[in-house]
N, C-alpha and C positions, 0 to 999 in steps of 0.2 A: 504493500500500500504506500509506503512513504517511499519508495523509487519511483512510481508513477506521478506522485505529486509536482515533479520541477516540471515536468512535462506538461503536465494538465493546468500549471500555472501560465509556464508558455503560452499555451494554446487560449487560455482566455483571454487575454488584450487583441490577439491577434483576430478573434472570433468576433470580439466587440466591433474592432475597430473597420472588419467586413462589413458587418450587421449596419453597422453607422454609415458608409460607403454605398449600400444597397440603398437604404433609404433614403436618403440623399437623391440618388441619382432617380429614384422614383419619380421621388417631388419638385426635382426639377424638368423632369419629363412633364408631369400632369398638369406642374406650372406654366410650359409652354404651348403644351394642347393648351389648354386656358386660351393661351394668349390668342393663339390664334386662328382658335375661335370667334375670338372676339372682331376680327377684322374678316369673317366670313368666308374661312380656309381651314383643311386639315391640317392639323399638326401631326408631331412625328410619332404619335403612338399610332395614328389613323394612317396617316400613310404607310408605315411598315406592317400594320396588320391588313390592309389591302393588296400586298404585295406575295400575299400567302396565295390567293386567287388570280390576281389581275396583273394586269403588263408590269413587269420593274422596273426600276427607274435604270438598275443598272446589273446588269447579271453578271459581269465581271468581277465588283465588288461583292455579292454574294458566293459566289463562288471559292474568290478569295478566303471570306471572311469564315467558310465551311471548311477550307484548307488549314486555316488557323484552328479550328475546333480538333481537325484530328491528330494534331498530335500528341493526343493523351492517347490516342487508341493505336494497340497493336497493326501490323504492315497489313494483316489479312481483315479485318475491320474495316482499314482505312480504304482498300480497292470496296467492299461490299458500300462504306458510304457514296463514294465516287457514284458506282453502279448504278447504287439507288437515286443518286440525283438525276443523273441522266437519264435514266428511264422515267422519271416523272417527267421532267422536261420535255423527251420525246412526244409522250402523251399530251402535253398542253401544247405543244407545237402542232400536233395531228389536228386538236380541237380549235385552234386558232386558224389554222388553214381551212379547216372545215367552214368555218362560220367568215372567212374571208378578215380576219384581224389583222392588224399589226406583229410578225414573228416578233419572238422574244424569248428570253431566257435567265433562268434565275430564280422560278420557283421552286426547282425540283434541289437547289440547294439549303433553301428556305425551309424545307419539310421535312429535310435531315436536321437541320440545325434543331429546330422544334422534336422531332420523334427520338434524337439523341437525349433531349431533356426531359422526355418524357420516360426516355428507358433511366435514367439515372435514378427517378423520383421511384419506377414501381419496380427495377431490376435490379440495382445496383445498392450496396450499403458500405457504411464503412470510410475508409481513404478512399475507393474506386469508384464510389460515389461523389465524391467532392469532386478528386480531380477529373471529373467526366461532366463534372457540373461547372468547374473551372473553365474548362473549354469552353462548353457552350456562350458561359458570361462573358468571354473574352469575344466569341465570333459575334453575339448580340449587341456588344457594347461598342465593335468595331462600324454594325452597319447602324445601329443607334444614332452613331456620332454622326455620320453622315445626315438622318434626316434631319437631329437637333441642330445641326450646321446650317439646313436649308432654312428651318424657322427662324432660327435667328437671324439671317440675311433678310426676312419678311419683312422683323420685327423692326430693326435695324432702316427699312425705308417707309416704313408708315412712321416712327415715330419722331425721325428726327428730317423738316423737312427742308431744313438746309445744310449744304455743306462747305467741308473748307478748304477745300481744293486750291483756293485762289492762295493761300496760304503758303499750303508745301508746294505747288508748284512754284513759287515767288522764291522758297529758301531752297528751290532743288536747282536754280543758278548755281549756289555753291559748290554745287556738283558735277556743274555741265551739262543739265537737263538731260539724262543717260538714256531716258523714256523715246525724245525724240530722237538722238541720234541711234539708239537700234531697232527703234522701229522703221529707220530707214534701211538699214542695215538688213534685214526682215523682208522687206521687202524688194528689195535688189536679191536676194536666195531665191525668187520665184516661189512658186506652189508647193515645190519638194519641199523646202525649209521652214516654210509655213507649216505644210501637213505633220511633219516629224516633230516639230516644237507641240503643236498644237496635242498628240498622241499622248507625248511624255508629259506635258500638261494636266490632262483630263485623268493620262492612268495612272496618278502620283500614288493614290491609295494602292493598290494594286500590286507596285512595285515594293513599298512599303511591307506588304503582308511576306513578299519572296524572302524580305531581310528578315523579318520577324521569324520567317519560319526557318532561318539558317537557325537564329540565338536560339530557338527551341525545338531544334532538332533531337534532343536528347531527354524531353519531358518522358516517353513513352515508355523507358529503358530508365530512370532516375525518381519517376514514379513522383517529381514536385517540377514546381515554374524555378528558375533562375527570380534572384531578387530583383534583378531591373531588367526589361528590355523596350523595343522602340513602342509598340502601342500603348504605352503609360504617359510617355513622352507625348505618345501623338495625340491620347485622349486629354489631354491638361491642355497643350497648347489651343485642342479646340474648345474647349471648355472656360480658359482664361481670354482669348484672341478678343472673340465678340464683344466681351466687356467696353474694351479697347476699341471699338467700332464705335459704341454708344458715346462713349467720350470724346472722340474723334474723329466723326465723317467724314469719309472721304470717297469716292467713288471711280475716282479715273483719270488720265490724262483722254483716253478713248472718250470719254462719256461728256467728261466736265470740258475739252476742248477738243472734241471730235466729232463725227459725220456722226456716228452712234449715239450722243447726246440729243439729238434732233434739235426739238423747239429751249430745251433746256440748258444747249452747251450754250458757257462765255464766248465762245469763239471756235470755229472750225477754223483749227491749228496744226492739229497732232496729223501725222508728224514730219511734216513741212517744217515749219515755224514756230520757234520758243516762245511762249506768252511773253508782251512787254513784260518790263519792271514798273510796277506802280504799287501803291498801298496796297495791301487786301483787303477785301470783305468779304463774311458768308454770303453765297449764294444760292436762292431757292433752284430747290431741284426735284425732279418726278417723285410717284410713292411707290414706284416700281425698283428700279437699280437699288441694287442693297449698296450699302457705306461700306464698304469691306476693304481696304485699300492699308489702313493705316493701325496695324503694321500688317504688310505680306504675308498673310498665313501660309501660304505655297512656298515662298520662300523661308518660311519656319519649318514647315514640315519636310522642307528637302534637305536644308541644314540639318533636321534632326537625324534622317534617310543617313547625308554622310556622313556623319559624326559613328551611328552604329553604326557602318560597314566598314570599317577600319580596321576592325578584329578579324573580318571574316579573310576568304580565301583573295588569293591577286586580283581573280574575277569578278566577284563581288566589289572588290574596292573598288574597279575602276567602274564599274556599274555605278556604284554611289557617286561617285564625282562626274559620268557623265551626266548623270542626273540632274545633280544639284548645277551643274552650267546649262543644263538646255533647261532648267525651270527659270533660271533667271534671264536668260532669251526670250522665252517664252511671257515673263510677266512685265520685261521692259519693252519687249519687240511687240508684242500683240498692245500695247499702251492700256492694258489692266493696272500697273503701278507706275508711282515716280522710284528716281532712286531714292530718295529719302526714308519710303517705305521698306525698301529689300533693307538699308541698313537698320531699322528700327528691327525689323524679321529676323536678321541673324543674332542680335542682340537678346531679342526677347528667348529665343531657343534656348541659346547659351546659358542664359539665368535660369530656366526652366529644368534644363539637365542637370546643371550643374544643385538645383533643389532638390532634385527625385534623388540627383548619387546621396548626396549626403543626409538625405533622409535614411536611405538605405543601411548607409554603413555606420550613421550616427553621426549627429553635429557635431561638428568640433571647429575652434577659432580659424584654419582654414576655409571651411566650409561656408562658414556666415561673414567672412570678406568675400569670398568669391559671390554669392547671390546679393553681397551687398554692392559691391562694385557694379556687379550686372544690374542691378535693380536700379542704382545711380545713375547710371549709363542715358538708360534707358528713359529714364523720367527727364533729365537733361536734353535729349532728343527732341522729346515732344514739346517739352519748354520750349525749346530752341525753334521750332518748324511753327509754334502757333506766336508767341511774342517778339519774335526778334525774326521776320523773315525777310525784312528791308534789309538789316546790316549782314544778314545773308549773303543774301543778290546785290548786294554793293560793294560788299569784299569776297570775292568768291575766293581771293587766295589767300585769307585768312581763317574762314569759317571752313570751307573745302577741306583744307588739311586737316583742322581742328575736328572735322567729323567722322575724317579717317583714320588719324589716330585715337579717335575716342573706340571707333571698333575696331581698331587692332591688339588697344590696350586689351580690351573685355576676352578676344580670343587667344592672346598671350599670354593672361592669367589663368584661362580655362583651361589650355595644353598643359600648361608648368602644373598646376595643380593637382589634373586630372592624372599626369604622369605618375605625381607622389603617392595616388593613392592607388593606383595598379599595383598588383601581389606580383614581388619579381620572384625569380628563383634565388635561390641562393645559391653561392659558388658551391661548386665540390670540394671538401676540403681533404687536401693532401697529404697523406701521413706523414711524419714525421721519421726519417731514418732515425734518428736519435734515440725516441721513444719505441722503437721497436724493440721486443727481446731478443737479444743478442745469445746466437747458439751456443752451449755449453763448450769448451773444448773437452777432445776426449782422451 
């Protein structure tokens, strides 16, 4: 009895602090059905439980997010879930052609996710129950984030009905307005360079679940998750990002100074032509285009993409980094962001990771200058793009440098540190001729 106790001590904080994390993430589910309700739309518990029957939004990311689920299950499991998806999907593809629909794909992964949860609750008991119930939370909470991402973007342009574009566009002089010059850039590539940004764009989640599933390759055989890997990372960023929207709308270089803006852009600019330098003001804008701009979520989550594939094999790594350069082609070239945002984007990651590691391994006075510094950084930014964006665009070769070095400081601190706390080997140590026993003479 009293050997089982440090264990069952263990296990209660860690149970609570689940229990706590569930509920939570309930109620901020029903909080946003709520919401967007109220503006006369499904929210994201409605939209994913229509996705059990009806067209999905994206069968990819389910698919995915079903591949994450199995690696708690044996290799001959994991072909039978596959099997089983496909074969539903086949079946709703038959009944879709039948009835002359839209093909589509992605429910037959949806009905594993679910029937896996259902075998854990009435098959399973035990540890083999959790981690089968662990899976499933991880694949649910994967496509979750996604639809909670869409209402928030709702929420995000009903409520806030101007924006400040004029702002960070005014202080992204200090930068060389990056937005226009590769959105021209973009478009001198023709259709090829377009269509391949535009891929690696759309299927960031997707490539995201391949790395996840490298870091828990070994759940199946280990029988528990690793302490940290990338969708912790990737559920927080989306989870904290929107906040950061509400605070700071921003919409577009494409939108706020493009064809795309239609009756609402300041000027069709983008990307010809850098907006003059003048004051800024907010200005009114649609209740459609979400504020999503400030900081780069794409560019947070592809930072976060290379940051984990670092460890994995040569392949992987250059996979992360091709990634993380054609996301930011893609988010300055298509004129979705200024640069101002990609640099707030790698920032806010940085502080992100650098919170979940040392939550992980426990605080300690490294730990809380590095999320402090990043958390510094980071507020400084936004100071700097909403108050000061004349002395911006009036000394770009003062503020320009000053905003490069503020994000090289944040990821020079984040290598050196992160360094210190990787478990190295330790040398082999060499015997000692001296201390050897020496043979008797005979």
């Amino acid at each position: 009895m009293n050997s089982r106790t440090p264990f069952t001590a263990r296990r209660r904080p860690r149970t609570a602090l689940w229990t706590a994390v569930g509920a939570t993430a309930l109620g901020f589910l029903i909080t946003l059905e709520i919401a967007a309700r109220h503006y006369g739309l499904p929210g994201p518990i409605t939209n994913q439980a229509k996705e059990v029957i009806f067209t999905p939004k994206s069968g990819p990311l389910l698919y995915a997010s079903m591949a994450l689920m199995t690696v708690v299950l044996p290799r001959r499991q994991r072909f039978i879930a596959a099997g089983t998806a496909i074969g539903v999907d086949v079946a709703f593809l038959l009944v879709r052609w039948a009835t002359d629909s839209k093909p589509a794909f992605g429910n037959g992964a949806l009905w594993v996710i679910l029937g896996c949860a259902v075998i854990a609750v009435t098959r399973r008991s035990g540890q083999e129950r959790i981690l089968l119930l662990k899976g499933v939370g991880l694949a649910l909470l994967l496509v979750a984030g996604r639809k909670t991402g869409d209402t928030w973007l709702l929420i995000t342009s009903k409520t806030r009905p101007k924006v400040l574009d004029p702002y960070v566009a005014t202080a992204d002089h200090a930068l060389g307005n990056p937005s226009w010059l590769v959105g021209r850039m973009v478009r001198a590539t023709g259709p090829v360079g377009a269509h391949v940004l535009d891929y690696v764009y759309i299927q960031l989640a997707v490539f995201a679940v391949i790395v996840t599933l490298y870091q828990l390759r070994d759940v199946a055989v280990e029988r528990r998750f690793p302490r940290h890997h990338l969708v912790r990372t990737f559920l927080v960023i989306g989870l904290l990002g929107p906040g950061i929207y509400m605070i700071f709308p921003v919409v577009g270089p494409i939108f706020a100074y493009g064809a795309d803006g239609g009756q609402w852009a300041a000027a069709d600019l983008w990307p010809n032509t850098p907006p003059p330098v003048h004051t800024p003001v907010p200005i009114s804008f649609d209740e459609i285009t979400p504020r999503n701009c400030m900081p780069s979520l794409h560019t947070a989550w592809a930072t976060a993409i290379f940051i984990h594939s670092r460890k994995g094999p040569r392949m992987l790594q250059f996979a992360g980094s091709f990634w993380l350069i054609a996301t930011l082609g893609a988010t300055l070239g298509f004129g979705y962001h200024y640069g101002a945002d990609i640099v707030a984007g790698v920032v806010f990651t940085l502080t992100i990771e650098a919170g979940l590691r040392s939550q992980e391994r426990g605080w300690d006075r490294s730990g809380i200058q590095l999320v402090a510094h990043g958390a510094a950084v980071f507020t400084a930014l936004l100071l700097s793009y909403r108050y000061l964006p004349m002395e911006m665009a009036e000394h770009p070769w003062v503020f320009g440098p000053l905003v490069m070095l503020a994000l090289a400081s944040v990821i020079h601190v984040f290598v050196r540190t992160t360094r210190l706390w990787d478990p190295t080997a330790a040398p082999a140590r060499l015997p000692n001729p001296r201390s050897e026993p020496q043979p008797e003479p005979v």
